[in-house]
C-alpha positions, 0 to 999 in steps of 0.5 A, spaced: 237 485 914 231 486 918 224 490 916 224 496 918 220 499 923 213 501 920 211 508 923 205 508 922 204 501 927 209 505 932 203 510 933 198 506 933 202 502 939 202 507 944 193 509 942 189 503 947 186 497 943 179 499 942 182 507 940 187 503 935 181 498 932 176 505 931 182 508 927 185 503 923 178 498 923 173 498 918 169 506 920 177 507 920 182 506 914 182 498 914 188 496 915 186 492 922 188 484 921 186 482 929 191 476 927 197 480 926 196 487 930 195 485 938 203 481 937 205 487 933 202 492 938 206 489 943 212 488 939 212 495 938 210 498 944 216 493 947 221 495 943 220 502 943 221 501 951 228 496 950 233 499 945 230 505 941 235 507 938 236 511 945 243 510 949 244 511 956 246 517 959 252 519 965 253 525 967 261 527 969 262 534 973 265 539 968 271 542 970 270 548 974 275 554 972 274 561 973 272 566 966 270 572 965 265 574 959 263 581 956 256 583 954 256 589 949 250 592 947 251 595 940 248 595 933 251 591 928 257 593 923 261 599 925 256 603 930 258 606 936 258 602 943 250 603 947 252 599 954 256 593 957 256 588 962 260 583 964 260 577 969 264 571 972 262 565 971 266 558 975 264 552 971 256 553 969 254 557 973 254 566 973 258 568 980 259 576 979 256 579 975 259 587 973 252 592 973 251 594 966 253 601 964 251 606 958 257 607 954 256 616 951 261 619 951 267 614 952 273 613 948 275 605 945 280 607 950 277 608 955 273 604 954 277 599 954 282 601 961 274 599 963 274 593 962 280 591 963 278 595 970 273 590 971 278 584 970 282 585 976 276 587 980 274 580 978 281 577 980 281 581 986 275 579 988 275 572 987 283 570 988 285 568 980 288 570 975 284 573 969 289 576 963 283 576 958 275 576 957 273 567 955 269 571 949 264 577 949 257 577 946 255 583 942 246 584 944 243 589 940 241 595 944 235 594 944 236 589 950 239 594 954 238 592 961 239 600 963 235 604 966 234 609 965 235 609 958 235 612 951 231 606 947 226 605 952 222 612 953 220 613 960 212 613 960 
C-alpha cells in the first residue's frame, strides 16, 4: 500500500521554492533536504494536478416539468398566517410568480379557496395541469416582502 500523501509537503508544493526554503529551511522549522524536496515538490504539485481525488464532471439537462411552490410568512408552531406568495417554477428556473399578499382577517378556508385560486391562474396561464403545490415554505414573518407592512414601521 503506498504512503499517504504528507500534508504538510502539499502546501508547501503550491509556495515558490525560495518561499518554500525560507519556511522550511534552517531560519524556518528545518525540515528542507534539497536532496529530497525539489522531486517531491514536483511530485506533489503534479499529483494534485493528475488525479487528486477529483472526477470529471457533465452536465445533463433536467427534465424541465411545471410545479408550483407556496411561500407562507408565519411564525413557528400554531401561530396565525402573516402573508403568502407563490411562484411557478419550469425546470430550475422561477417563471411567474404570484405578488405576495398580507393574510389579516382571512379564514383557513378562505385562505385556502386562494390558492387553490392561484393554481388554476397558474395553469391557465401557462396551459398545464397543476392539482396541487410541489411544496410550501414556511418564512418567518419577519421576511415579509409586503409593503406596506405591520413588521416593518414606516419611518
Amino acid at each position: 500500500m503506498p504512503k499517504p500523501l504528507d500534508p504538510k509537503c502539499q502546501l508547501c508544493a503550491k509556495l515558490p521554492a525560495a518561499k518554500a526554503k525560507v519556511l522550511h529551511g534552517p531560519e524556518g522549522d528545518d525540515c528542507w533536504n534539497p536532496r529530497v524536496c525539489h522531486n517531491r515538490r514536483s511530485f506533489y504539485r503534479n499529483k494534485s494536478k493528475d488525479d487528486s481525488g477529483q472526477i470529471e464532471a457533465i452536465a445533463v439537462e433536467p427534465p424541465a416539468n411545471y410545479f408550483a411552490v407556496l411561500y407562507l410568512y408565519k411564525e413557528l408552531g400554531d401561530k396565525p398566517l402573516h402573508a403568502m406568495s407563490a411562484e411557478l417554477w419550469l425546470g430550475q428556473k422561477p417563471i411567474c410568480r404570484l405578488e405576495p399578499i398580507h393574510c389579516f382577517g382571512l379564514t383557513p378556508g378562505k385562505i385556502r379557496a386562494y390558492t387553490d385560486k392561484v393554481l388554476q391562474a397558474f395553469a391557465k396561464e401557462y396551459n398545464v395541469s397543476l392539482y396541487q403545490y410541489k411544496d410550501m415554505f414556511e418564512v418567518s414573518p419577519t421576511h415579509c416582502p409586503v409593503r406596506p407592512c405591520p413588521l416593518q414601521p414606516q419611518v
